[in-house]
MITIFI-19076 format. One record per residue (C-alpha): residue number from 0; residue in three letters; x, y, z. Coordinates in nm, 3 decimals. Layout:
N
- n;res;x;y;z
- NUM;ALA;X;Y;Z .
...
//
This chain:
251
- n;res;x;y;z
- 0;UNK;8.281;11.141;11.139 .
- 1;UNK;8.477;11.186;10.799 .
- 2;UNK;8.235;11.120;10.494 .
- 3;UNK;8.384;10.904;10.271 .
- 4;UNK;8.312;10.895;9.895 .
- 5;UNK;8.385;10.625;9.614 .
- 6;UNK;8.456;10.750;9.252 .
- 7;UNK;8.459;10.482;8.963 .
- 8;UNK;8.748;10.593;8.718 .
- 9;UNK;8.878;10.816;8.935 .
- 10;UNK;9.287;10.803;8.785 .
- 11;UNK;9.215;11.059;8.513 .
- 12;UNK;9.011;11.288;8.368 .
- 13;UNK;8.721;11.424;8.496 .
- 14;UNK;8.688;11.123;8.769 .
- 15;UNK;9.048;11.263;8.899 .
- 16;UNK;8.902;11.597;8.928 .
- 17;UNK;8.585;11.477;9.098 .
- 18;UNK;8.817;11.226;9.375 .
- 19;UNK;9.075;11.605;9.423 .
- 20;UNK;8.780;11.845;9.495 .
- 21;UNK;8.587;11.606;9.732 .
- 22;UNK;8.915;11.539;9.940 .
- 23;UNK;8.978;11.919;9.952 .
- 24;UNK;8.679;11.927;10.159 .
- 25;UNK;8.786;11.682;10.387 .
- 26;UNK;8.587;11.360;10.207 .
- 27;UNK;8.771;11.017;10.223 .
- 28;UNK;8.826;10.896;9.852 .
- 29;UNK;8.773;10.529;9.763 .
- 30;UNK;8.887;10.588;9.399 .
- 31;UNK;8.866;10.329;9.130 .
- 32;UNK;9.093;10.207;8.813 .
- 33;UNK;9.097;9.987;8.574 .
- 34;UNK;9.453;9.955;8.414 .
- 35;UNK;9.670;10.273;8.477 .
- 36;UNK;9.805;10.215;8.855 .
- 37;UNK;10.067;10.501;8.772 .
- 38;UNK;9.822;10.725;8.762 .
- 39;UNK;9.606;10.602;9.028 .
- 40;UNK;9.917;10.593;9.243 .
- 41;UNK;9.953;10.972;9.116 .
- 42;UNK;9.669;11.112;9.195 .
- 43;UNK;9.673;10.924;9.549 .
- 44;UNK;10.000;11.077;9.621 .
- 45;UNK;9.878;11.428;9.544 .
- 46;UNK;9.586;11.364;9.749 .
- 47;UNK;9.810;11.236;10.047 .
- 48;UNK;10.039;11.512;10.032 .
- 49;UNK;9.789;11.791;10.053 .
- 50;UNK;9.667;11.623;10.322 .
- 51;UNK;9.387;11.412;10.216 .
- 52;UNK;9.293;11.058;10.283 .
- 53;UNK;9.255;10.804;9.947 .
- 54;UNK;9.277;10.486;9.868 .
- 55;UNK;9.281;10.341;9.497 .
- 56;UNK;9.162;10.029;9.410 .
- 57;UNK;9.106;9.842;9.073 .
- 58;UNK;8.772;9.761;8.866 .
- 59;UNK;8.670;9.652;8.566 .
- 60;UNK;8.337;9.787;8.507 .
- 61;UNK;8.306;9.561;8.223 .
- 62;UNK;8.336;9.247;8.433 .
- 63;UNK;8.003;9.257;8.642 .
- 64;UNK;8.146;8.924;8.825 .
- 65;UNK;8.348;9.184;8.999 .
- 66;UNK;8.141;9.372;9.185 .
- 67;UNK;8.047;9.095;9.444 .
- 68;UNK;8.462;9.081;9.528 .
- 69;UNK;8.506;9.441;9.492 .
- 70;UNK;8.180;9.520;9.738 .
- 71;UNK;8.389;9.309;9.986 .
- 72;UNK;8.698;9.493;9.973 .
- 73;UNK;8.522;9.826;9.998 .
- 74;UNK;8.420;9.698;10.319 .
- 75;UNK;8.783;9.591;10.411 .
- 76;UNK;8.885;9.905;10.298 .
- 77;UNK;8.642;10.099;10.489 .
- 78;UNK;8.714;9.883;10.835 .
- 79;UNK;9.128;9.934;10.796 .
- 80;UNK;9.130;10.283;10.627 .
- 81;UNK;8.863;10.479;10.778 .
- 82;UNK;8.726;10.295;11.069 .
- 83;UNK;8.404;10.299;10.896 .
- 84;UNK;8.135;10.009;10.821 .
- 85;UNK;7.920;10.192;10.573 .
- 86;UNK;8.044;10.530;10.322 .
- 87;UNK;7.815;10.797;10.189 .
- 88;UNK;7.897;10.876;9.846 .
- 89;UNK;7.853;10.643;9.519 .
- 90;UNK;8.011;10.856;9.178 .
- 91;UNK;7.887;10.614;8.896 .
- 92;UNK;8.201;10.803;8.678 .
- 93;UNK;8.380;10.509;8.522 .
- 94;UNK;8.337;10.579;8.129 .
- 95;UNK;8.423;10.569;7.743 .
- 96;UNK;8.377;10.721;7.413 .
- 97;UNK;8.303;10.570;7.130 .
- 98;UNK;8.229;10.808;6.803 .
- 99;UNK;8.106;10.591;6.481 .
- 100;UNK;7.778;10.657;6.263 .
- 101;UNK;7.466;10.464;6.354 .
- 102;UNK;7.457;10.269;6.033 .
- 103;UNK;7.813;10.150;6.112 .
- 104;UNK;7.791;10.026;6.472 .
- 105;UNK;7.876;9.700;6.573 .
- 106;UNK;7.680;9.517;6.797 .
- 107;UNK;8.021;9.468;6.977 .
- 108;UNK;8.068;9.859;7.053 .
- 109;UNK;7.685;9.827;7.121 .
- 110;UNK;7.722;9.601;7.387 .
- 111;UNK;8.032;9.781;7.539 .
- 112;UNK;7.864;10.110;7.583 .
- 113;UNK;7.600;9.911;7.753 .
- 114;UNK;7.788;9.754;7.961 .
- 115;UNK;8.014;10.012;8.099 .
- 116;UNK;7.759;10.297;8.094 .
- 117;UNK;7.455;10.122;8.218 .
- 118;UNK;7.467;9.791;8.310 .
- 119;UNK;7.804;9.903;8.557 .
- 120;UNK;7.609;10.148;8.745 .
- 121;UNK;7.301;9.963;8.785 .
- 122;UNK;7.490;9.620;8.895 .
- 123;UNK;7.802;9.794;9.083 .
- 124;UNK;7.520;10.039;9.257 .
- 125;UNK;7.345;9.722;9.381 .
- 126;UNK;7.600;9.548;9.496 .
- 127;UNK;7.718;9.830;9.694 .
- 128;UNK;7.403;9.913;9.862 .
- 129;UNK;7.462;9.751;10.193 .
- 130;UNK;7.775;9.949;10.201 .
- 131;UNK;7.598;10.308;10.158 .
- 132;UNK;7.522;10.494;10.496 .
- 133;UNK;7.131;10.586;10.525 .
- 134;UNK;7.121;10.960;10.387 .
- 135;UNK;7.385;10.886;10.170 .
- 136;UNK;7.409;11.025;9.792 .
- 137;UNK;7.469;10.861;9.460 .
- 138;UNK;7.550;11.022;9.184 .
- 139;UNK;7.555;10.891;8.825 .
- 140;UNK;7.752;11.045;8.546 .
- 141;UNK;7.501;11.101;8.178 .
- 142;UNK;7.527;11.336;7.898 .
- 143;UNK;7.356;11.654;7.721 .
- 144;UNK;7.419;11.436;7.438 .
- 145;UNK;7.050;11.311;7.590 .
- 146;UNK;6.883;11.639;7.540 .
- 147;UNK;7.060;11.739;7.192 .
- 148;UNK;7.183;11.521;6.931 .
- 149;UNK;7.529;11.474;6.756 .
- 150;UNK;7.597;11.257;6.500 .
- 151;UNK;7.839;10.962;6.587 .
- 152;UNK;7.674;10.951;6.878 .
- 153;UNK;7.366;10.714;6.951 .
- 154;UNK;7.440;10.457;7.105 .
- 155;UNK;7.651;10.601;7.368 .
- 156;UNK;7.383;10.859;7.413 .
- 157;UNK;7.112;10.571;7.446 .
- 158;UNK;7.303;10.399;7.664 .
- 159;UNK;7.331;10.753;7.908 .
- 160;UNK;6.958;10.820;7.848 .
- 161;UNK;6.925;10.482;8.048 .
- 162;UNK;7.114;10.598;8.259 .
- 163;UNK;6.898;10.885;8.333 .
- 164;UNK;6.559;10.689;8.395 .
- 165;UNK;6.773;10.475;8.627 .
- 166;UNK;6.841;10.757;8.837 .
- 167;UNK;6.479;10.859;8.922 .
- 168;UNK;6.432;10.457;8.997 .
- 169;UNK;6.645;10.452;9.220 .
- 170;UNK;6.572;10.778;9.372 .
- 171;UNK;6.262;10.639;9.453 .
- 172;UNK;6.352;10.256;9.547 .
- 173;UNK;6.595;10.407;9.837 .
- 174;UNK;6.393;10.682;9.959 .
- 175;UNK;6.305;10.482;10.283 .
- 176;UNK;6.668;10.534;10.304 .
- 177;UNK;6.678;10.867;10.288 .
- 178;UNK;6.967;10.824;10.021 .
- 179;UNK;6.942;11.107;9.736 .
- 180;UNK;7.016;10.982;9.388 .
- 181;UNK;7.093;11.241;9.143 .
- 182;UNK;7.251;11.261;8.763 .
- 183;UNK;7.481;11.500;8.585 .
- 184;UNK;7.429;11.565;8.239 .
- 185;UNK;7.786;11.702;8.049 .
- 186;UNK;7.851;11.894;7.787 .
- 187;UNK;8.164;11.877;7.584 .
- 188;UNK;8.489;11.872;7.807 .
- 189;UNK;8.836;11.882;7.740 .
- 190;UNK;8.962;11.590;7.863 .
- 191;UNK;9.103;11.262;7.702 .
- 192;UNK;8.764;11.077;7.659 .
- 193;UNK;8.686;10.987;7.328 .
- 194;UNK;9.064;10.986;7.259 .
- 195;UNK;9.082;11.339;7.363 .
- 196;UNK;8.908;11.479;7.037 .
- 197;UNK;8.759;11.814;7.231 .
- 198;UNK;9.083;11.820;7.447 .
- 199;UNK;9.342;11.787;7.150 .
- 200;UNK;9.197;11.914;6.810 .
- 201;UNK;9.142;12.310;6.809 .
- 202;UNK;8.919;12.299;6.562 .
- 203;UNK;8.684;12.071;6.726 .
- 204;UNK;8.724;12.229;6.995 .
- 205;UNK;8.655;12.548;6.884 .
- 206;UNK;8.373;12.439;6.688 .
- 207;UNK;8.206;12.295;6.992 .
- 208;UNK;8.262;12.622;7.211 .
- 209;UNK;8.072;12.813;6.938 .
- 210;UNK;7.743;12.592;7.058 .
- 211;UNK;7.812;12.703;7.427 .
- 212;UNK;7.689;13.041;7.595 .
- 213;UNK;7.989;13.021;7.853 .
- 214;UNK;8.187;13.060;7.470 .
- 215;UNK;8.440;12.776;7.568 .
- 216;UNK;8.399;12.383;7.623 .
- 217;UNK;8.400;12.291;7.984 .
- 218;UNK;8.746;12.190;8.185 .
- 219;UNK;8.804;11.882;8.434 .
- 220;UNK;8.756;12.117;8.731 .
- 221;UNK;8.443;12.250;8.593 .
- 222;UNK;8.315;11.912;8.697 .
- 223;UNK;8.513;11.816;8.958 .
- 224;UNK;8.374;12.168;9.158 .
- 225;UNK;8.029;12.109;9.076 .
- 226;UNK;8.036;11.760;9.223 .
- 227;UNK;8.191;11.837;9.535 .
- 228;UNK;7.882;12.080;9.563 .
- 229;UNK;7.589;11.846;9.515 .
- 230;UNK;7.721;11.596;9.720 .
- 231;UNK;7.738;11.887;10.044 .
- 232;UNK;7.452;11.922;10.225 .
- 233;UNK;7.356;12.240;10.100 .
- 234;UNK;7.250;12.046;9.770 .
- 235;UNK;7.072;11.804;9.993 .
- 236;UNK;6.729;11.916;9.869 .
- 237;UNK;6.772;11.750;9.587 .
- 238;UNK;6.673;11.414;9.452 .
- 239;UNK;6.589;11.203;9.129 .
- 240;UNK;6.707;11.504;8.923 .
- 241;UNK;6.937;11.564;8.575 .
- 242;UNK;7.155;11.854;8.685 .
- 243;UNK;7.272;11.969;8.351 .
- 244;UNK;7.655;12.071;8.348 .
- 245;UNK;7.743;12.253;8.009 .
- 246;UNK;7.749;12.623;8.002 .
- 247;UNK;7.490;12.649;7.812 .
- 248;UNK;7.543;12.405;7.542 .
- 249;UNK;7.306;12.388;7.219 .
- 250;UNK;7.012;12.555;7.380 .
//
């Protein structure tokens, strides 16, 4: 039987990467957007036409009122697409930057990083729990930014360090599922988040490949590889655990 995997913001950036390398080995995508159907129809149709199987739907990860309809299309989605009652991957992906000094935050931002970075996976991860074949595998999305600090940077880091004590909850409150629950923990990546700062500006850029081992910041299919791999079995053994993906970053 095909596995089947959903990805949260999976029209760009590093979620786009994540939906390509999991249907290159032959996993079903359930990808999510929130605004930009061109580019979820775009990545769909260069899924489809290397001979993958996808699906894009939208969500709002802000609107947790959402998640009850969106659980029930999954499962429409999963009868008429895949012939399947129940998938096996969960990629908590679905994110946003937001760079501003601590003494200047808003409690607006506040509450937006909140929302989308931890309140979304812990409400959209519930809701989909019926949905999630025993053994499956959930994997949330955090950042190094937990481990070393930045300035610009704290309550988005907060809001991922929740994110990380969630993980090991839930690790544990699904074991007698057998479902694995694991976090990733990036380091800069060139990509558009954050308005594409480490993507765009060379001396940023630079600046912030200086602080990593590997001597460059890390690339959308950094990510999207190393995904694909701890969601195969061969990563099975693992559970309630940060994997940190950097290079190296600031150690």
């Amino acid at each position: 039987m095909k596995k089947v995997a959903i990805v949260t913001g999976a029209s760009r950036g590093l979620g786009r990467s994540m939906a390509e390398h999991l249907a290159r080995q032959g996993v079903g995508i359930i990808g999510t957007y929130r605004n930009s159907k061109d580019e979820a129809e775009s990545v769909a149709s260069g899924i489809t036409s290397a001979g993958g199987h996808v699906r894009m739907l939208p969500l709002d990860v802000k609107e947790n009122a959402a998640f009850g309809t969106f659980s029930s299309t999954v499962q429409q989605t999963l009868q008429a697409e895949f012939n399947r009652e129940t998938f096996d991957f969960l990629v908590n992906n679905a994110g946003f930057g937001v760079r501003v000094p601590y003494a200047e935050t808003t409690e607006e931002q506040f509450e937006e990083l909140v929302q989308v970075h931890f309140k979304a996976p812990f409400f959209l991860t519930q809701a989909l729990i019926p949905l999630i074949a025993d053994e499956g595998r959930i994997l949330n999305v955090s950042s190094a930014l937990t481990r070393f600090t930045t300035r610009g940077y704290t309550a988005y880091a907060a809001a991922k360090g929740a994110v990380d004590v969630l993980t090991r909850y839930l690790a544990m409150e699904l074991a007698e599922r057998k479902i694995r629950v694991n976090v990733i923990a990036l380091g800069a990546v060139a990509t558009d988040f954050g308005g594409g700062l480490v993507r765009d500006n060379d001396q940023v850029n630079r600046m912030l490949a200086d602080t990593v081992l590997l001597d460059r910041v890390g690339l959308p299919d950094d990510i999207g590889a190393a995904v694909s791999a701890i969601l195969s079995d061969g990563f099975g053994w693992a559970n309630g655990a940060c994997i940190e993906l950097s290079g190296g970053q600031s150690i």
